[in-house]
C-alpha positions in Angstrom: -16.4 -11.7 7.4 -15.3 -9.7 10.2 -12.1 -7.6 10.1 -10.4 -6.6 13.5 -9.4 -2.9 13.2 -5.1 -2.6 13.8 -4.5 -0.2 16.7 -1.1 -0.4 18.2 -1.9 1.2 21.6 1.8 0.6 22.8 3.7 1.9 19.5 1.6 5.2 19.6 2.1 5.6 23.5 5.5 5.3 22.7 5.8 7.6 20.1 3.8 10.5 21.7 6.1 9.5 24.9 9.3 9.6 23.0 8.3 13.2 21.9 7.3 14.6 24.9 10.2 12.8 26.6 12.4 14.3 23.8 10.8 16.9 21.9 14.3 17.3 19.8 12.6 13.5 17.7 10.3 15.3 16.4 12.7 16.3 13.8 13.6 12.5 13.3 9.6 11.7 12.7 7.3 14.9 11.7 7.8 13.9 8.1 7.5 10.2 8.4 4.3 10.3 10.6 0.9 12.5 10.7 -1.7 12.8 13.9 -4.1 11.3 11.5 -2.4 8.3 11.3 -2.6 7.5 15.2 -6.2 6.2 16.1 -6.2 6.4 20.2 -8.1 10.0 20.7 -6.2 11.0 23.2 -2.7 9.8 21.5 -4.3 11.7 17.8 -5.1 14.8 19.9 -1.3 15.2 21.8 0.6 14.4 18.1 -1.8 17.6 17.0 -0.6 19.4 20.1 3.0 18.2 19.5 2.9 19.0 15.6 1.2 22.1 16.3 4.5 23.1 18.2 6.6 21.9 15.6 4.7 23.9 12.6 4.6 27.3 14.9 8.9 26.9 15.2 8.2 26.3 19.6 9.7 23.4 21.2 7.1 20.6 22.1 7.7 20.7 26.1 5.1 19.5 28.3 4.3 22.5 29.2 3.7 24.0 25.9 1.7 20.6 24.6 -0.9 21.0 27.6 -0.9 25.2 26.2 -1.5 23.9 22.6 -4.2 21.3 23.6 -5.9 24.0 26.1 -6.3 25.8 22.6 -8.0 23.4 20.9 -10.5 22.4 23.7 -8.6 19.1 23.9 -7.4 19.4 27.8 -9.2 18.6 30.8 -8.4 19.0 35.0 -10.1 15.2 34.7 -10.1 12.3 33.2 -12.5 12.4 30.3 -13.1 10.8 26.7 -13.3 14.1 25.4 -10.2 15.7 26.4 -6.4 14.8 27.9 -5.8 15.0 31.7 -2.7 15.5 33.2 -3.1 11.7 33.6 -3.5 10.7 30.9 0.0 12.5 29.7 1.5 11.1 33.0 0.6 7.6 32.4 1.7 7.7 28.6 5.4 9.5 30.0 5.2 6.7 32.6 4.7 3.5 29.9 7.8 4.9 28.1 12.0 3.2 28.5 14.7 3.7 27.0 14.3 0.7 25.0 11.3 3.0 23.6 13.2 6.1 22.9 15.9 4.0 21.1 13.5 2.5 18.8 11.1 5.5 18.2 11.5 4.6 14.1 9.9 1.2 14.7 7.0 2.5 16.8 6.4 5.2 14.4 6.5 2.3 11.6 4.1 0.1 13.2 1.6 2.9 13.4 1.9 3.6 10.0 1.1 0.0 9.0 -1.2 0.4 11.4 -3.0 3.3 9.8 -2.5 1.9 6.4 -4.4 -1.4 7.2 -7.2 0.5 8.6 -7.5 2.6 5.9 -7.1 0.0 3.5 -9.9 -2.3 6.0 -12.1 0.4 5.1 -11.4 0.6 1.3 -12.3 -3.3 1.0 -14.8 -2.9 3.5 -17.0 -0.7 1.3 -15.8 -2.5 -2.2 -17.6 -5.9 -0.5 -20.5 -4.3 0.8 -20.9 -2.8 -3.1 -19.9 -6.4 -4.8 -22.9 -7.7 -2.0 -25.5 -5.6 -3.2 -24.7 -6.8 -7.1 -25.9 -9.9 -5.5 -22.6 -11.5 -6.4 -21.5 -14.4 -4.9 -19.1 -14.8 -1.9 -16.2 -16.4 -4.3 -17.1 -13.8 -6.8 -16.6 -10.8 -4.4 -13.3 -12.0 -2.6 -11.9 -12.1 -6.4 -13.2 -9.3 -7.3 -12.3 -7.1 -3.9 -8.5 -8.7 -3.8 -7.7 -7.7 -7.2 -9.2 -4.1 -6.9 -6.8 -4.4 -3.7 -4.1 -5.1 -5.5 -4.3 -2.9 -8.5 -4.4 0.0 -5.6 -0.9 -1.4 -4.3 0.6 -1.7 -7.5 -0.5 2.2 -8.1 1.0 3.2 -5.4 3.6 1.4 -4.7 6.5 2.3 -2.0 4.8 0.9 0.6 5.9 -1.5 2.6 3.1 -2.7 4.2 1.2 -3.7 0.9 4.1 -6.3 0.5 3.4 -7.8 4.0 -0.6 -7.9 3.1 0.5 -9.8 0.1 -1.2 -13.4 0.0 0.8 -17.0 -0.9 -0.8 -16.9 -4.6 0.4 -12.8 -5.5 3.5 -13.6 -2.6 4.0 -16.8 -5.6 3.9 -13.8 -8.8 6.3 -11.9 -6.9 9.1 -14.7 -6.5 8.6 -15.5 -10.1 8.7 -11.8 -11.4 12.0 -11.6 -9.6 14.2 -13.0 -11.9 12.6 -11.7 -15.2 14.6 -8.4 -17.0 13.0 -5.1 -17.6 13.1 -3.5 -20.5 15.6 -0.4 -20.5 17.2 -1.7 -16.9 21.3 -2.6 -16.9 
């Protein structure tokens, strides 16, 4: 059983882009969207930059972001896998259109979802690996994992990706449940 881990490489260039493009969406998006959630190094370490900015009350500029990551030991004169270049920003600025900019609320979106798959990849990831050592059968653990799975989303609730992740047998509970009356509701 092998998962493919989500990583929207065009939705976070976009979003990094969009706010070093216009560093004024940052109040559109620092609430919506962490630097944890973007998965790219190089995209996590300029959202750090960028939030870093944003949290010391100094507009995200270029200039400033390449300051802020020269602070953490994130910027490089070359290209490297430890650090940002100059381009590395150039090529991200360079991916980004308008069409980008416009829709900076659906980029950031898809990197949520994005995050919260992988996260979640993780969480069933480890809970089958567990059921496997019981010595529990294949049938047994995909049971087993998808209703721990969906116990989580009915805990937490709120997000929309955990719909979308739904399968055609819980999808089937949900159509049902829709026309049933809760107690204490108009």
């Amino acid at each position: 059983m092998t998962q493919t881990i989500p990583v929207p490489e065009l939705a976070e260039a976009a979003v990094v882009g969009s706010l070093l493009l216009k560093p004024d969406l940052i109040l559109d998006v620092f609430d919506k969207i962490a630097p944890s959630d973007f998965y790219i190094a190089a995209n996590r370490w300029l959202a750090e930059a960028i939030w870093g900015c944003f949290n010391d009350k100094s507009t995200p500029t270029y200039a400033a972001v390449v300051e802020r990551l020269k602070i953490n030991g994130r910027f490089s004169d070359a290209v490297s896998s430890t650090a940002v270049s100059f381009k590395d920003i150039d090529a991200i600025l360079g991916s980004v259109t308008d069409q980008d900019l416009a829709a900076i609320h659906n980029h950031v979106r898809i990197v949520l979802e994005a995050s919260f798959r992988r996260s979640g990849l993780v969480s069933v990831t480890g809970a089958a690996n567990l059921f496997c050592d019981m010595g529990l059968s294949l049938d047994q653990i995909e049971r087993d994992v998808l209703g721990q799975v969906g116990q989580a989303f009915d805990r937490s609730g709120g997000r929309d990706a955990s719909v979308v992740s739904i399968g055609g047998e819980e999808q089937a509970k949900v159509d049902q449940m829709q026309g049933d009356e809760i107690a204490g509701t108009p």
